[in-house]
C-alpha positions in Angstrom: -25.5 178.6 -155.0 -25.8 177.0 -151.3 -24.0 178.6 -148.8 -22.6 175.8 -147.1 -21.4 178.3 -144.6 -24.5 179.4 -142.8 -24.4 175.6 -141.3 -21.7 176.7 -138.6 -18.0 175.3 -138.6 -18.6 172.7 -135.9 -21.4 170.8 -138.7 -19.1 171.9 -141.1 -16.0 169.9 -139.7 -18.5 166.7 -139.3 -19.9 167.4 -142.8 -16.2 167.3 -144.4 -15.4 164.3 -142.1 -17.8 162.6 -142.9 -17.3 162.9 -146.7 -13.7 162.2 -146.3 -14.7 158.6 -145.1 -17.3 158.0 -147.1 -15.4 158.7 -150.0 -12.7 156.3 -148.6 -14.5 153.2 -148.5 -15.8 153.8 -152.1 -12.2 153.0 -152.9 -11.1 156.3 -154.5 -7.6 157.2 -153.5 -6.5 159.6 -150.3 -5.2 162.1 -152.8 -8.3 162.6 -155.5 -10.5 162.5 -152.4 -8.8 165.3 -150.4 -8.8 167.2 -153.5 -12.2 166.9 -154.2 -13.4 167.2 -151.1 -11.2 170.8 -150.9 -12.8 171.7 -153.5 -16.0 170.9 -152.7 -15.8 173.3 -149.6 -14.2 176.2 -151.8 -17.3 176.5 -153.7 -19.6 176.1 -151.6 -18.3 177.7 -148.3 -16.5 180.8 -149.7 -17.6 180.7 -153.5 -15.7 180.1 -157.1 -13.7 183.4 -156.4 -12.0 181.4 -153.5 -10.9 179.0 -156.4 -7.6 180.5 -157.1 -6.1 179.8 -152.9 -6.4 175.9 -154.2 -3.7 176.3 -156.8 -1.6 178.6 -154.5 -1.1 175.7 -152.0 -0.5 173.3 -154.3 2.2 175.4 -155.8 3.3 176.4 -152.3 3.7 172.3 -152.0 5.2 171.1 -154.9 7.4 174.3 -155.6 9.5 173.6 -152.4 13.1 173.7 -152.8 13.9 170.6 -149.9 11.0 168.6 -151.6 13.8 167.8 -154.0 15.2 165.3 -151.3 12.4 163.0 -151.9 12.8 161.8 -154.6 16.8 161.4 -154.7 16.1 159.2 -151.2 14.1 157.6 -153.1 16.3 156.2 -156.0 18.9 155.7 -153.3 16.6 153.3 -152.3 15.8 152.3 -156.0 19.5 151.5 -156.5 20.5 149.9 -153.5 17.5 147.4 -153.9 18.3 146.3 -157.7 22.4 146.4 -156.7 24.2 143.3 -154.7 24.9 145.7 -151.9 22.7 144.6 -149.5 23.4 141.0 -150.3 27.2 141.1 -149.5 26.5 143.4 -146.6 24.1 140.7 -145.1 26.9 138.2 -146.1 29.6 139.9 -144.2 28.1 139.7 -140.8 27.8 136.1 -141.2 30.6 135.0 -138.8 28.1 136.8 -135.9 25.6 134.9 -136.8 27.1 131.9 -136.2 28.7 132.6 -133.1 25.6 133.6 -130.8 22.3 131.9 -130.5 19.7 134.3 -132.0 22.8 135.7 -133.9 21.3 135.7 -137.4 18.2 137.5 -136.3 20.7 139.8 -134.4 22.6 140.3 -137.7 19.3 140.7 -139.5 18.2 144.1 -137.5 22.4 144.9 -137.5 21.8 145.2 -141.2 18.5 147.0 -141.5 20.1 149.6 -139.5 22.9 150.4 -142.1 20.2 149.9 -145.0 18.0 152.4 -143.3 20.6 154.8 -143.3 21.3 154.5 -146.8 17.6 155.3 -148.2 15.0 156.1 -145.8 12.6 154.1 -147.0 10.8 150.8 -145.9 9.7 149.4 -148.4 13.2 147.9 -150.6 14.6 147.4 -147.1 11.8 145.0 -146.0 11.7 143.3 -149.3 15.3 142.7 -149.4 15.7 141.3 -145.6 12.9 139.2 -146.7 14.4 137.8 -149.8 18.3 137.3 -147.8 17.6 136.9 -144.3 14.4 135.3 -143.7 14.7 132.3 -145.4 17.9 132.0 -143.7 16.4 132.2 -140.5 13.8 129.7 -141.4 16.1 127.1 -143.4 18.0 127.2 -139.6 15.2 126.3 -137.5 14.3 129.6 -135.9 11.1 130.0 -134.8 8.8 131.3 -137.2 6.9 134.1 -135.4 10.5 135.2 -134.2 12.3 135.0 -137.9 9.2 136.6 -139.4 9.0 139.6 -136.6 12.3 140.5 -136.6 12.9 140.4 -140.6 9.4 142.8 -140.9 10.2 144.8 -137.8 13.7 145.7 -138.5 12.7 146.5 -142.5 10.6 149.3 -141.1 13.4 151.0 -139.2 13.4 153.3 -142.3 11.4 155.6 -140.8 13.2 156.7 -137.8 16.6 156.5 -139.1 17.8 159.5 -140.2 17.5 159.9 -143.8 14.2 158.8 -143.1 11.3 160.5 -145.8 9.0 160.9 -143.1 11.2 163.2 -141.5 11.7 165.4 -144.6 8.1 165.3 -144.6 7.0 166.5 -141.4 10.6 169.4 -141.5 8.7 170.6 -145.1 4.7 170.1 -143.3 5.7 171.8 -140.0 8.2 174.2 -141.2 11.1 173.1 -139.1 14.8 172.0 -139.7 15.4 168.5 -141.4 18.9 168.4 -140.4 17.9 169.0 -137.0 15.0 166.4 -137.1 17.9 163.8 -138.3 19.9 164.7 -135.4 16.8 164.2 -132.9 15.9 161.2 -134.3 19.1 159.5 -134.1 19.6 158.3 -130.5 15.3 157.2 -130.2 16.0 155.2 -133.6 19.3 153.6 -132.0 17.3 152.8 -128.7 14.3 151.3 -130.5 16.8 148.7 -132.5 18.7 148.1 -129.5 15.0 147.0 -127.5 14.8 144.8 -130.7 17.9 143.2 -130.4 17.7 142.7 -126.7 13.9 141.3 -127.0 15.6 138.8 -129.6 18.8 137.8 -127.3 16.4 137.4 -123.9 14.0 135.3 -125.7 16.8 132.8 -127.1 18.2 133.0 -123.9 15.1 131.9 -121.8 14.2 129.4 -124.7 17.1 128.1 -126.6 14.8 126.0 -128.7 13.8 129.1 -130.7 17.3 130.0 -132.3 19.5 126.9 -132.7 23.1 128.1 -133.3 24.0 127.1 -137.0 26.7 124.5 -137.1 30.3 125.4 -139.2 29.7 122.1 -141.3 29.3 123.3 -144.7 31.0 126.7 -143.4 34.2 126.3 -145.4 32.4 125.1 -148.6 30.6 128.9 -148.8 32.3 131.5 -151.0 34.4 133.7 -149.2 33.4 136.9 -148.9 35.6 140.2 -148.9 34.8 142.8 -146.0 36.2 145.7 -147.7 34.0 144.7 -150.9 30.5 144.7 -148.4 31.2 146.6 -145.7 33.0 149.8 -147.7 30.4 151.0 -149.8 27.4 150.8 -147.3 29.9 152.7 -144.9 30.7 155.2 -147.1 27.3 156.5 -148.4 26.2 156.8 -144.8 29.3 159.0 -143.8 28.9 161.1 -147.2 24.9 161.7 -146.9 24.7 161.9 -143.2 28.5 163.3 -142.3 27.6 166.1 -145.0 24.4 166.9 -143.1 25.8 166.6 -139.4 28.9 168.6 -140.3 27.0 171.9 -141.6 28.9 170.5 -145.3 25.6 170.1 -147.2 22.2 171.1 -147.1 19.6 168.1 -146.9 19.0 168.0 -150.3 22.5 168.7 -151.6 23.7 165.7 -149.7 20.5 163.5 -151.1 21.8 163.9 -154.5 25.4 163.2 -153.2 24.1 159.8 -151.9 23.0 159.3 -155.5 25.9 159.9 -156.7 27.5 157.5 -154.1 25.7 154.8 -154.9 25.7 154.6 -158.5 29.7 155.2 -158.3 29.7 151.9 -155.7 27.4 150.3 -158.5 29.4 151.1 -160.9 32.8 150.0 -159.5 30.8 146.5 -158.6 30.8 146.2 -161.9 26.4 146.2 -161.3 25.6 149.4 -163.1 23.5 149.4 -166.6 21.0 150.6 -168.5 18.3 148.4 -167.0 18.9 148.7 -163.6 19.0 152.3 -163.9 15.5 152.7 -166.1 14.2 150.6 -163.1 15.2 152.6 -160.7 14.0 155.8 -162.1 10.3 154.3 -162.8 10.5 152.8 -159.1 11.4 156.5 -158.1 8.8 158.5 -159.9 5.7 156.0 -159.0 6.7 156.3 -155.1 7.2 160.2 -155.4 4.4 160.3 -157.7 2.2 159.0 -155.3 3.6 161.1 -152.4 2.9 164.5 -154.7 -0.3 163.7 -155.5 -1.0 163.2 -151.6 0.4 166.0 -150.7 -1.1 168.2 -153.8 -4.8 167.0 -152.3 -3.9 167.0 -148.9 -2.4 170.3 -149.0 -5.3 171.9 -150.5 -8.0 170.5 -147.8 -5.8 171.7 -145.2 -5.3 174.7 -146.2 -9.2 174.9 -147.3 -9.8 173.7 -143.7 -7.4 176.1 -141.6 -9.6 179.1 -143.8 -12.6 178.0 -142.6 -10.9 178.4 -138.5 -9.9 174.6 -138.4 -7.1 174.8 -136.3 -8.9 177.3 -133.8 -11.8 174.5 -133.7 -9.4 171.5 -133.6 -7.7 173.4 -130.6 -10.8 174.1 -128.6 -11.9 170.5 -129.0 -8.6 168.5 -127.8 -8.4 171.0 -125.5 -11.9 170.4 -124.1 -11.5 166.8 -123.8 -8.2 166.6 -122.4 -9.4 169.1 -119.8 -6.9 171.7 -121.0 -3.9 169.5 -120.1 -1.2 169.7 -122.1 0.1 165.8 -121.1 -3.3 164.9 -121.8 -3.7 166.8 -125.2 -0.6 165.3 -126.4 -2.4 161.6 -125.4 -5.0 162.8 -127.6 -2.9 163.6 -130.6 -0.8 160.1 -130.6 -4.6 158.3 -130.4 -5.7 159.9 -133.0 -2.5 159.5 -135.1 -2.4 155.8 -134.1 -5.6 155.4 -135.4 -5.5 157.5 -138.5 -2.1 155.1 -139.2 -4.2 152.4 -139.4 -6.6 153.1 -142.1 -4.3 155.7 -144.0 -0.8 155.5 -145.5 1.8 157.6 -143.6 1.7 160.4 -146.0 -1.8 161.7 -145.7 -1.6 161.2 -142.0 1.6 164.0 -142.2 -0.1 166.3 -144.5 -3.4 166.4 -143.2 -2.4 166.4 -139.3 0.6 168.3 -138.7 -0.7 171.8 -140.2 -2.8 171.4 -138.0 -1.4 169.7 -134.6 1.9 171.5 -135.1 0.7 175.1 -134.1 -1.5 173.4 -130.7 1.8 171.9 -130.0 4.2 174.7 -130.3 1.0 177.0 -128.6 1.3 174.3 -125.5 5.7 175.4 -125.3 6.6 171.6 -126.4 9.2 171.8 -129.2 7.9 170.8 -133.0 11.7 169.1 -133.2 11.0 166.6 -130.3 7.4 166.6 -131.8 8.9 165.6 -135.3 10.2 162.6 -133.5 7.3 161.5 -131.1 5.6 161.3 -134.5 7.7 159.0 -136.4 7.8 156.5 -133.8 4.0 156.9 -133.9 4.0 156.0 -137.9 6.7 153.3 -137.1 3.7 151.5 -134.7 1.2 152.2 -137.8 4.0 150.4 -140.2 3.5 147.1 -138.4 -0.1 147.5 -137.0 -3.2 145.5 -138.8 -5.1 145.8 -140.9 -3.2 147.7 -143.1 0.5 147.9 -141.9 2.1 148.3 -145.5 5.2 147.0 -143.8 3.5 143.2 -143.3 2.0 143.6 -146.8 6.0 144.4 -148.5 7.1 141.1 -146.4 4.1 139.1 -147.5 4.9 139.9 -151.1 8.5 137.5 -151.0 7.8 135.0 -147.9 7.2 131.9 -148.2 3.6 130.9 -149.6 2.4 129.2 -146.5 3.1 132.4 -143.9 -0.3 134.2 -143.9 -1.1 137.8 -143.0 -2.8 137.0 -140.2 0.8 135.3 -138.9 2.8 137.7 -139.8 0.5 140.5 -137.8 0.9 138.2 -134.5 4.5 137.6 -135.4 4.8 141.6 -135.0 2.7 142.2 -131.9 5.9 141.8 -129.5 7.2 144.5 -131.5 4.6 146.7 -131.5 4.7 146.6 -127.9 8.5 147.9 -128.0 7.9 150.6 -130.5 4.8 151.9 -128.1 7.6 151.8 -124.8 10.3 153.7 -126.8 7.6 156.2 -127.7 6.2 155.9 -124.9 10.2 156.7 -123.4 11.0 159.7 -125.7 7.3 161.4 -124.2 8.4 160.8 -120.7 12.4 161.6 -121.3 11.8 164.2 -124.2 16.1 164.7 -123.4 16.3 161.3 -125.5 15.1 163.4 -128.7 16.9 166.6 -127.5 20.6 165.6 -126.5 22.3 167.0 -129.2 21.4 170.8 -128.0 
């Protein structure tokens, strides 16, 4: 057999590169191409005996006990998207809307803050603010590029706001708190949505034209809607998931299953709970967390693979080199290369195949992996909205309104890509913004 070892790891790295894209553009999924490609270097770099280390990460992966958060986030998120929750929540807030020009689009991010931290997850949240609140926005006469921005823009707040999935990724990648990632992430996520909400209220205030305020004709005619009814139940799963976590009460993924429990008693007392909804949610559940496992099983295994080989030693030497052994500069390095990877690959691989290996040149360099955590989910919440393959665009696409392209919707975001880049860009500068609760 070839000993794919005598080619030195620095050919070696390019070699497994190399294959990684290639394999890519054939189409074949992130997580059987990882896998294969782990493989691949098992045999051929330290033999079949080697074989057994594959099935050890994998294990190591899959067998972890906070892992179990995922998926009850996840049919949060599930339930919350099939239940009238959102709906009577978006209702509720109508009276602001009404009442300030730019108000509904105001009300629009208002609401994807609560939804965000009920699930954790973009993808419902973006699908449901663009069945309720941009056709609203439209039907008004908002400006399209501003409706369409702010409705795709405030759906992806999911990943900063703590329960966020990305964050229980990175704690379970990088070997850190969750809880205390939640915590970190709280005041960058509330600073990003109020830069959205400014952008929306400075724009309508320099051009009026682009938010008319609705008139109250028609106003009375509209079902009334009871505030205790939308406002209690999205109030109280926040308090129970994220009080229970703050408070020392619950673990992360004791109080993921309490949210569960939350929402399906709120469903039930609507009078919303079945048999359906709940066989949708559970399929909706296990094809997200399926696809998340599988990622991680592959990724896993190459990185592990890789970091055998001396990956991260290489890695080190190589951002190090170019950034001239800056540790400002290394860090530069790191969010390029993230913010490229987010372009091309779905948030998942880019946590599992980075962060084993940035995490230990980061913690090496005396910045904390907490405030690191952080810095990196505003990183995937720029690779959310950015083209060509911002998933959160592709979620909106799937309900607007026939005649908004892609192509419009990814212009309609750039303002908002610039204001995810400042905050980031903020939280590097001020790391305090991530680290006030110490």
């Amino acid at each position: 057999m070839f000993d794919l070892s005598s080619i030195g790891l620095a050919w070696g790295s390019l070699l497994m590169l190399v294959m990684l894209i290639g394999l890519l553009l054939t189409g074949m999924q992130l997580a059987f191409v990882s896998g294969f490609v782990a493989i691949f270097f098992t045999l051929f770099w330290f033999g079949p005996e080697a074989m057994p280390l594959i099935a050890s990460r994998t294990y190591s992966f899959a067998s972890g006990y906070v892992f179990l958060a995922v998926p009850m986030f996840v049919l949060m998120a599930a339930l919350l998207d099939r239940s009238g929750i959102a709906k009577d929540l978006f209702d509720a807030m109508k009276s602001l809307g009404r009442k300030v020009r730019g108000g509904v689009a105001v009300q629009t991010i208002l609401v994807a803050v609560l939804l965000a931290s009920m699930s954790g997850v973009i993808g419902g949240e973006t699908v449901l603010l663009g069945i309720l609140a941009l056709p609203q926005m439209l039907r008004l006469g908002y400006d399209r590029k501003l409706a369409i921005g702010t409705t795709c823009a405030g759906g992806a707040l999911g990943t900063m706001l703590p329960p966020s999935i990305v964050l229980i990724i990175y704690g379970m990648t990088a070997s850190v708190s969750i809880g205390d990632l939640f915590k970190a992430s709280f005041l960058p996520a509330f600073i990003l949505a109020a830069c959205y909400i400014a952008y929306v209220l400075i724009r309508c205030k320099l051009n009026p034209s682009l938010a008319p305020i609705p008139s109250d004709s028609g106003e009375d005619d509209e079902p009334q809607v009871s505030y205790f009814k939308a406002l209690f139940f999205p109030l109280f799963s926040v308090a129970v998931v994220l009080g229970s976590i703050y408070t020392g009460v619950a673990s992360v993924t004791e109080a993921s299953a309490l949210g569960v429990v939350g929402i399906m008693l709120s469903a039930i007392i609507r009078g919303e709970m079945n048999l359906s909804m709940l066989k949708e949610s559970a399929i909706a559940t296990m094809r997200t967390c399926g696809m998340i496992m599988w990622i991680g099983i592959g990724a896993s295994a190459l990185v592990g693979i890789y970091n055998l080989m001396g990956g991260i030693d290489f890695v080190e030497q190589v951002i190090l080199s170019l950034s001239g052994g800056s540790a400002i500069g290394t860090l530069l390095i790191m969010m390029v290369i993230l913010l490229v990877l987010g372009m091309f690959l779905d948030w998942v691989g880019v946590a599992l195949l980075t962060m084993p290996i940035f995490v230990p040149i980061i913690t090496g360099l005396g910045f904390d992996p907490i405030w690191f955590g952080v810095v990196f989910c505003l990183n995937m919440q720029v690779s959310f909205l950015s083209p060509p393959f911002g998933p959160a665009a592709f979620y909106l696409k799937s309900v607007a309104p026939k005649d908004i392209s892609l192509g419009e919707i990814f212009t309609s975001l750039l303002p908002f890509i610039a204001l995810q880049v400042f905050v980031l860009s903020l939280v590097i500068i001020f790391p305090e913004l991530a680290m006030w609760w110490q």
